[in-house]
Structure formats: C-alpha cells, structure tokens
N, CA and C of each residue as an Amber inpcrd file, in Angstrom:
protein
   417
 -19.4270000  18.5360000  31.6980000 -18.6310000  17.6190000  32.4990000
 -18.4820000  16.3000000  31.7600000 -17.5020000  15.7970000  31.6980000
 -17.0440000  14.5950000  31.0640000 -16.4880000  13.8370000  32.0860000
 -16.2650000  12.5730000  31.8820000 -15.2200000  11.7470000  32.1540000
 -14.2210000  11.5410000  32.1990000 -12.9730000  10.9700000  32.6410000
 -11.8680000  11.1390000  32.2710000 -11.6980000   9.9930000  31.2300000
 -12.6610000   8.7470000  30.9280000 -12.6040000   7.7660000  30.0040000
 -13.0340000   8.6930000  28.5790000 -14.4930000   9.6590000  29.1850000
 -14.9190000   9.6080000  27.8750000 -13.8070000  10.8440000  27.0490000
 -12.8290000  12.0640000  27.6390000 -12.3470000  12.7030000  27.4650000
 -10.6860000  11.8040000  26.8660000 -10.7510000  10.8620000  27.3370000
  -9.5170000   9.9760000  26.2370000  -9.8180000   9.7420000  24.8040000
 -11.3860000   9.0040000  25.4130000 -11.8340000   8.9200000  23.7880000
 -12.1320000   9.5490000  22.5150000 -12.6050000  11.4130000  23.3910000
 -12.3620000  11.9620000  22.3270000 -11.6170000  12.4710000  21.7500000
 -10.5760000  12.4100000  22.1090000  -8.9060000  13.2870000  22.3170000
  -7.9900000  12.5410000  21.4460000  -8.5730000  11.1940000  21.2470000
  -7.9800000  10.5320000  20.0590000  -7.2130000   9.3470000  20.9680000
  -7.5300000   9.0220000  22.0490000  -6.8200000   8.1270000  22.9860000
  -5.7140000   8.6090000  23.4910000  -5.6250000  10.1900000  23.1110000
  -4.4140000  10.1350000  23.8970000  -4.3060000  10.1410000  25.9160000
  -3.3110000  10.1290000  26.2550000  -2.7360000   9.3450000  27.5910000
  -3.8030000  10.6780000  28.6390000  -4.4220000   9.5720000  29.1750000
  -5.3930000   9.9320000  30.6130000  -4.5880000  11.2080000  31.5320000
  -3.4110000  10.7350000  31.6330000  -2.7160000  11.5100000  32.8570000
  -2.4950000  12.9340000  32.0280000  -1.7350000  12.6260000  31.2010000
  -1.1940000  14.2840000  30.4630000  -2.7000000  14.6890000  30.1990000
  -3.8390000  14.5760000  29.6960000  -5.3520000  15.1520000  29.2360000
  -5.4630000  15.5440000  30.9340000  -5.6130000  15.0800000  31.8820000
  -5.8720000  16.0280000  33.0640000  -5.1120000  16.5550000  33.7510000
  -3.6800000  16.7860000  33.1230000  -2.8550000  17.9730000  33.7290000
  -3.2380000  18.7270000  32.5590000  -3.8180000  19.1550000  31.5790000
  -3.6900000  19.5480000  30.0730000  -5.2850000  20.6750000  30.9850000
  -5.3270000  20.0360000  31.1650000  -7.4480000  20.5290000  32.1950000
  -7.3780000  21.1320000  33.2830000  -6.5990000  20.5540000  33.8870000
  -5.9790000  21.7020000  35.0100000  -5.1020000  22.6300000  35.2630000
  -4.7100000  22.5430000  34.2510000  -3.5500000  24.0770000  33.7530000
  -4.5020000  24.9960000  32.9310000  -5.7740000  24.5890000  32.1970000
  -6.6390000  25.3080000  31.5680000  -6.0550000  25.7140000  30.3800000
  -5.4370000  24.5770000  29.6060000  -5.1820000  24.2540000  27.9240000
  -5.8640000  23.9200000  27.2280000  -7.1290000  23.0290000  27.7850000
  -8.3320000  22.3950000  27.3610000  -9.7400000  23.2750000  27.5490000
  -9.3100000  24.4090000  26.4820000 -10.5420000  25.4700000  27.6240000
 -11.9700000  24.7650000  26.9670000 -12.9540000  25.3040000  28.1550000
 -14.5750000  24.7600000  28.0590000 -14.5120000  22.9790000  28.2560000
 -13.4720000  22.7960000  28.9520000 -13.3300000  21.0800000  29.3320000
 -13.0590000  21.5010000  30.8570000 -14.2620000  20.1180000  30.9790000
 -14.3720000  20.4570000  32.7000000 -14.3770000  18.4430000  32.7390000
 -13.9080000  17.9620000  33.8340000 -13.5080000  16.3670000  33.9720000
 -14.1980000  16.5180000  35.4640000 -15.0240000  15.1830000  35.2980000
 -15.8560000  14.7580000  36.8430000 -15.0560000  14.3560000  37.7690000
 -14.7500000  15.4960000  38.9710000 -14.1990000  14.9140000  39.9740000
 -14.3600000  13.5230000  40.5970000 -13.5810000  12.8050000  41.3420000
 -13.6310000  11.8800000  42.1090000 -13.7800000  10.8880000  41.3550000
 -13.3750000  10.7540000  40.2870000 -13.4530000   9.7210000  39.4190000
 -12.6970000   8.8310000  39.9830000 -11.6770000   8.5700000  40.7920000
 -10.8940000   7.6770000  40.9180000 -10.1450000   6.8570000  40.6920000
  -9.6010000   5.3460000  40.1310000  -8.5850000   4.9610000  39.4970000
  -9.3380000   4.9900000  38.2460000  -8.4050000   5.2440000  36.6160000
  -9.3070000   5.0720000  35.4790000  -9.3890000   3.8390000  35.0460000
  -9.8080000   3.1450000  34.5950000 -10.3950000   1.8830000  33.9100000
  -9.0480000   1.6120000  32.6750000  -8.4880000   1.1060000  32.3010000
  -7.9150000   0.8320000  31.0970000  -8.5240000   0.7560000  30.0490000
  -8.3260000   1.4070000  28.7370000  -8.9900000   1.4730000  27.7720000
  -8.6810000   0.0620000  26.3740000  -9.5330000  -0.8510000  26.4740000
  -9.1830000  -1.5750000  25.8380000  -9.1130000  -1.6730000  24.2920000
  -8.9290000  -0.6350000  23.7070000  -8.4020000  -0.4240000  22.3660000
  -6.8910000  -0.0400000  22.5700000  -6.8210000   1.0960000  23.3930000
  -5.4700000   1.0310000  23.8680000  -4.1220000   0.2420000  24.0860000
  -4.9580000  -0.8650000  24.8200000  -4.4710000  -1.8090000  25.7690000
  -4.0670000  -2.8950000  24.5140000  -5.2470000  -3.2650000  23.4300000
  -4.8810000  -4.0170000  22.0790000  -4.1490000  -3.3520000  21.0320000
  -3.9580000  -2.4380000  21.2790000  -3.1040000  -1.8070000  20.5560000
  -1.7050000  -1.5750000  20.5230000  -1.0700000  -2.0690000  22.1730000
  -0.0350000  -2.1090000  22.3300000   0.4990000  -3.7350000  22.6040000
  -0.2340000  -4.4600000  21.9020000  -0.0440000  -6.1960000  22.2300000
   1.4270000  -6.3300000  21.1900000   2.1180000  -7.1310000  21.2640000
   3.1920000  -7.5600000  20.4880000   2.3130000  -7.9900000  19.3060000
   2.9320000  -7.7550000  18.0610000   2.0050000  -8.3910000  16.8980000
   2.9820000  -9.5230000  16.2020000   2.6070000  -9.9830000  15.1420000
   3.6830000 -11.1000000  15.0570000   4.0900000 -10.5910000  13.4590000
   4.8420000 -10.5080000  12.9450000   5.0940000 -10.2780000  11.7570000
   4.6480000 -10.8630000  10.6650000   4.6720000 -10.0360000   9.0510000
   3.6620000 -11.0920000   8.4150000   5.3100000 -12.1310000   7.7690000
   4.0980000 -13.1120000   7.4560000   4.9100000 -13.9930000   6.8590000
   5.4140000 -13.5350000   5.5740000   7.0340000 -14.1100000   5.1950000
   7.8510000 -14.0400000   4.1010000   6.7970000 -14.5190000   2.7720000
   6.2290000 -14.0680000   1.9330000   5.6080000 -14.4700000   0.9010000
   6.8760000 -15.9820000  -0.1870000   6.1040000 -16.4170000  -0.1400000
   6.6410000 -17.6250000  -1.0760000   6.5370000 -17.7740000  -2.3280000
   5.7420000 -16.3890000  -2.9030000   5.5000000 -16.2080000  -3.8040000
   6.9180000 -15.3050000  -4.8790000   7.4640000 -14.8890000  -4.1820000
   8.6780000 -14.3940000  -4.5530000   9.5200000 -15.1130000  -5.7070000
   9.9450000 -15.0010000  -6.2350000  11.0740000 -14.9750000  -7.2900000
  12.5390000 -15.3990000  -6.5950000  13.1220000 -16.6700000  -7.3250000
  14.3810000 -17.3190000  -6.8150000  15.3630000 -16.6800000  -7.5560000
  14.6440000 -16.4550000  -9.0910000  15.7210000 -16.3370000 -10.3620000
  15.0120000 -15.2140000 -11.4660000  15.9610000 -14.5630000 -12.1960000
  15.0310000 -13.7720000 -13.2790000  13.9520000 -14.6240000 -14.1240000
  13.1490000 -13.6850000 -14.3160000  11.7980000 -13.8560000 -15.4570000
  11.3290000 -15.2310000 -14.6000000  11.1720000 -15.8050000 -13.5090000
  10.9280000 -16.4440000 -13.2310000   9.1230000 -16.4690000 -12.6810000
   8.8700000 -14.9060000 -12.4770000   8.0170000 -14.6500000 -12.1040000
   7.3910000 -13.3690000 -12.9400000   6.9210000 -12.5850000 -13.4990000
   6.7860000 -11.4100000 -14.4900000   5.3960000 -10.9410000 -14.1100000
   5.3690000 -10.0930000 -13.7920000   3.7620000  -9.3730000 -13.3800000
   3.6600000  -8.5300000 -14.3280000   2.3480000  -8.3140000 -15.0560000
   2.1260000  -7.7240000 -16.1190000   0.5000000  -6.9630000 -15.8830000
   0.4900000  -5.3650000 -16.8300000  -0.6430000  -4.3720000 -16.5440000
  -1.0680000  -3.9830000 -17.6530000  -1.9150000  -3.8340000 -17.8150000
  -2.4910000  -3.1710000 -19.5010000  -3.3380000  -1.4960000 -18.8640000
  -2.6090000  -0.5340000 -19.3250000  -3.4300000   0.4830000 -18.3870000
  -3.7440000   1.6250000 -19.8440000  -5.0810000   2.1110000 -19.4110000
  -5.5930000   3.1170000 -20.3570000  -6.7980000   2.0960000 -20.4270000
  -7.7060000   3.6500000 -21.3500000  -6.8640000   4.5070000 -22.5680000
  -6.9230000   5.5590000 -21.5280000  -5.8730000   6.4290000 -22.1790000
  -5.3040000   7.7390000 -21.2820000  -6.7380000   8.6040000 -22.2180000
  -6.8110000   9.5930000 -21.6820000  -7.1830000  10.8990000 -22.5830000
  -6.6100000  11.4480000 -23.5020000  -4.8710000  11.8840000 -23.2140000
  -4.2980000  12.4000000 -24.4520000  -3.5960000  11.4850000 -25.0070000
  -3.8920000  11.4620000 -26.1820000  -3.0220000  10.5840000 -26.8620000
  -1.4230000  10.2550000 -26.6240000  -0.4510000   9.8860000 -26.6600000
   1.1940000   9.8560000 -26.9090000   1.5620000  10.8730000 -28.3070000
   2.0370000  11.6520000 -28.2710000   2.2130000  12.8730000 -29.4690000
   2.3670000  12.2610000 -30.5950000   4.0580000  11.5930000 -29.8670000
   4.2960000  10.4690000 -31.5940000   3.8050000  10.2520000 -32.3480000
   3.1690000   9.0950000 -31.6450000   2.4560000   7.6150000 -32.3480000
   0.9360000   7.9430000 -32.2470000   0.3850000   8.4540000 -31.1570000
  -0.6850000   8.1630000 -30.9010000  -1.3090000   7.3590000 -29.9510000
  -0.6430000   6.4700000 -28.9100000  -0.6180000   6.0110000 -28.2980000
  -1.5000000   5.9730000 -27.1170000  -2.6660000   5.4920000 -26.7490000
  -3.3420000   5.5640000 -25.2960000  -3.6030000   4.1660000 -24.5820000
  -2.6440000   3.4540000 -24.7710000  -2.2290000   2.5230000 -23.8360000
  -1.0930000   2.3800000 -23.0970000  -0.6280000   1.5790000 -22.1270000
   0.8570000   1.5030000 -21.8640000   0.4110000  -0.2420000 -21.3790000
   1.4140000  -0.9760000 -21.4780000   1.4970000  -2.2320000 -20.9400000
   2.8040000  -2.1960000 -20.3230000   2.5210000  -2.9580000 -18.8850000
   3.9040000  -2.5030000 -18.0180000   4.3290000  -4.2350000 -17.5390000
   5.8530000  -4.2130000 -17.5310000   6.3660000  -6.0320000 -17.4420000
   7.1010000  -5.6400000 -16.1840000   7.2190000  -6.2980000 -15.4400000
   7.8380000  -6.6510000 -13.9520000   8.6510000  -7.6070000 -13.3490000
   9.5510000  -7.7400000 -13.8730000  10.5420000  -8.9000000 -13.5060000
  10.1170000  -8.7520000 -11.2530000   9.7610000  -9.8530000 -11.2170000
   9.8350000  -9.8980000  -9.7110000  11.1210000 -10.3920000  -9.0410000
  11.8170000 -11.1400000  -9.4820000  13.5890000 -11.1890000  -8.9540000
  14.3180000  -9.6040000  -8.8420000  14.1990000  -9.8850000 -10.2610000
  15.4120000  -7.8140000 -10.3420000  14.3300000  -6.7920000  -9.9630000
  13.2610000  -6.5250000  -9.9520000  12.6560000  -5.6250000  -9.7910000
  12.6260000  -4.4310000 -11.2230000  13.3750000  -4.9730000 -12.2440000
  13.5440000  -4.4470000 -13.4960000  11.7580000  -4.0590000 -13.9700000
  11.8230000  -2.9770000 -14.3520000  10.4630000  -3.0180000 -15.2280000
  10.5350000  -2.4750000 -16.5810000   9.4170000  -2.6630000 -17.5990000
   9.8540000  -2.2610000 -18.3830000   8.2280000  -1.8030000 -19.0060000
   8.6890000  -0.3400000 -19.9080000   6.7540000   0.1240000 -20.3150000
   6.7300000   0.4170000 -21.8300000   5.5680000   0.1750000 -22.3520000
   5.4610000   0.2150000 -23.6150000   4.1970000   0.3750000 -24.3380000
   4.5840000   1.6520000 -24.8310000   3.3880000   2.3640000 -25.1440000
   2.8960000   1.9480000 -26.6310000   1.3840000   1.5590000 -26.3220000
   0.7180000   0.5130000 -27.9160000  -0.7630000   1.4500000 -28.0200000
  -0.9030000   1.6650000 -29.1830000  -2.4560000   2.2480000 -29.6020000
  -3.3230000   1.9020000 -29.2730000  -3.5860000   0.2630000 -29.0980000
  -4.8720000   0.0330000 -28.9140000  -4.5100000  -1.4860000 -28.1260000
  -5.7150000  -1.8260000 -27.2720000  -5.3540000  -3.1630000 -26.7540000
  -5.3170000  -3.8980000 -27.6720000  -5.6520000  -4.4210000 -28.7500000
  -5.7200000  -5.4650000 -29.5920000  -3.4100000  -5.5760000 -29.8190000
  -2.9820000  -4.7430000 -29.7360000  -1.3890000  -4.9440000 -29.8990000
  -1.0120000  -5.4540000 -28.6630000  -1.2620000  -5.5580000 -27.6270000
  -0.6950000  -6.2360000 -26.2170000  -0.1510000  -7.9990000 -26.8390000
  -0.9360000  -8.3240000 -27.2960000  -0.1680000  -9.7710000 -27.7070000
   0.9960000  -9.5720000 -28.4600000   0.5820000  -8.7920000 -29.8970000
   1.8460000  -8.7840000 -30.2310000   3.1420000  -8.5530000 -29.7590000
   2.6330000  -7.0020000 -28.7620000   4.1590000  -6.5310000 -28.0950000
   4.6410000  -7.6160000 -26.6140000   3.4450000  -8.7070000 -26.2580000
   4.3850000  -8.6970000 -25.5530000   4.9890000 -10.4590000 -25.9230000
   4.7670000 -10.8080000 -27.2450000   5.4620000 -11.8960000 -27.7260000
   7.0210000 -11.3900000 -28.0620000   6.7330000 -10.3270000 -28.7050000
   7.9690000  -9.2410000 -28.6540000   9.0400000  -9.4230000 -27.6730000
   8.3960000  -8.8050000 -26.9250000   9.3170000  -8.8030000 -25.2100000
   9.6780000  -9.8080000 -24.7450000   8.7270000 -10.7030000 -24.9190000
   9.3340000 -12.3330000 -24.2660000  10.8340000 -12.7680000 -24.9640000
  10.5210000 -12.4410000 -26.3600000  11.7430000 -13.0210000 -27.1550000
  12.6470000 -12.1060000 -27.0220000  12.5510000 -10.9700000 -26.6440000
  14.1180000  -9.4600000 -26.1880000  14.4840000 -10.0740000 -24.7360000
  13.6320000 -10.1690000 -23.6100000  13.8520000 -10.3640000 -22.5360000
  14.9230000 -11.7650000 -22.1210000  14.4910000 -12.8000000 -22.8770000
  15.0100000 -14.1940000 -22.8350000  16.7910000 -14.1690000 -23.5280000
  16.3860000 -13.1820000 -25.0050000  17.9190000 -13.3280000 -25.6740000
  18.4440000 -12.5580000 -24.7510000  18.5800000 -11.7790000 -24.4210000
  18.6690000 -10.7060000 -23.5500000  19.5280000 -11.3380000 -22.2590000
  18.7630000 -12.0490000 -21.4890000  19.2970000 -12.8100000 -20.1790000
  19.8210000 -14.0450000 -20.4760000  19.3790000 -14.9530000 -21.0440000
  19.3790000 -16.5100000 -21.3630000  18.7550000 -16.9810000 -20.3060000
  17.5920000 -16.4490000 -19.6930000  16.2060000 -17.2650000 -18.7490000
  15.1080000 -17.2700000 -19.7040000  14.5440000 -18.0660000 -19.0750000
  13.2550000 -17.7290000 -19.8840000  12.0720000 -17.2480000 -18.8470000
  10.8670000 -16.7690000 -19.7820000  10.1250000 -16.6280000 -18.3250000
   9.3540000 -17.9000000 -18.5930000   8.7810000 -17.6690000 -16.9850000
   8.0690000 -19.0510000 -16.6040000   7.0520000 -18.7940000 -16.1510000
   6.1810000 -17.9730000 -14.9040000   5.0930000 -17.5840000 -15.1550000
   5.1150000 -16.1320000 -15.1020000   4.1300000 -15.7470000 -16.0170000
   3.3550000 -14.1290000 -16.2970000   2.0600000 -13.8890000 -15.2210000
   2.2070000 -12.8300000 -14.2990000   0.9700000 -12.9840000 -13.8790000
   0.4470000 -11.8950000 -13.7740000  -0.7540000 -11.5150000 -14.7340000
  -1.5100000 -10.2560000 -15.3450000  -2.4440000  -9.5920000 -13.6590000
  -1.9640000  -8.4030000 -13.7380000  -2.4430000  -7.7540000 -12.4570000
  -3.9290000  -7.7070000 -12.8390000  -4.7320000  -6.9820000 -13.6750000
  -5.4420000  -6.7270000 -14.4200000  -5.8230000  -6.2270000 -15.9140000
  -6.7660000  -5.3740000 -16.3130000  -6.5170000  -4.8650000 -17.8210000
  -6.3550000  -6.3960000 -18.4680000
C-alpha cells in the first residue's frame, strides 16, 4: 500500500489523477493506493517546476564586428597520426561575429604560435579587420 503522494513520486511526478485511474483500471499491476486519502497535498517540486522562469540574459560578450572576438583550441595529440604529414594536433579559430571557423592540423604544440601568427596575417588581409581579442578555450 502506498500513498497517492508517495506513488507520484515514484512514477516520476507524473499527474496524481491519471496514476489513480491508471490503479483502478489495474495498469499498475501489484500497486495498491491507501484509501481515504482525501484531498492530495501539492507536490512542491512540481509546483516549482511550473513557476514562470525568467530568461537568461543576452551575453555582452558577443561580437559587434568580425575578428573582433576569436576563440581559439589546441586539441590532441590524437592517437593516429594525420596520414600526410603526420599530424596529432589540430588548433581550431572561431570568429564569434560570423561564426566562421577555421582548423589546422600541426605536429606538435610547439607550431601553434607559428600557425597561428600565420592566420592572423590571412585572416586580417583577407577581411581588412583585424582581430582584437583571442580568447584560448583551453590546450
């Protein structure tokens, strides 16, 4: 014998009324609910769960203009090499305006500076922006 609170709770919260027509049609077999329970209690996870929430705020961190913002990843080493070259890095650039990305596969971390002095100077002739800040996810 259960409850009709504690039989919400285990049911995953779902709705009091449908769980004891669900029990008395005998869908819920080996579930038996304590008579005379009377009005049910509101379940207050429930009850916070259906509160209006407020939306999150617009980040300000966003990008007005290209390269204005550039998020950057250094990922590896992979296991298999790149066939080519040899390659078990990738460094990945992120324009946060365009959403442009761009990946580039380097042997070893010690080349991340070089390639991405590289890129700065393709990216800039490229657009006529420059970038302004880089901001390294990790790696």
């Amino acid at each position: 014998m259960v409850s009709p609170e504690l039989l919400h709770l285990r049911m995953g919260h779902a709705g009091k009324q449908q769980l004891l027509e669900c029990v008395k049609k005998g869908e819920l077999k080996g579930v038996e609910v304590k008579e005379g329970a009377g009005q049910q209690s509101k379940c207050p996870d429930c009850t916070s769960g259906k509160l209006p929430r407020t939306s999150f705020p617009i980040s300000s961190d966003h990008a007005s203009t290209p390269l204005e913002l550039v998020h950057t990843d250094v990922c590896g080493p992979m296991q298999t090499p790149d066939r080519e070259k040899g390659s078990r890095y990738f460094v990945t650039f992120l324009d946060d305006f365009s959403r442009l990305s761009w990946v580039i596969l380097v042997k070893t971390k010690d080349e991340v500076a070089k390639v991405f002095r590289r890129w700065i100077r393709y990216v800039e002739r490229e657009s006529g922006a420059k970038v302004k800040v880089l901001r390294r996810v990790s790696g």
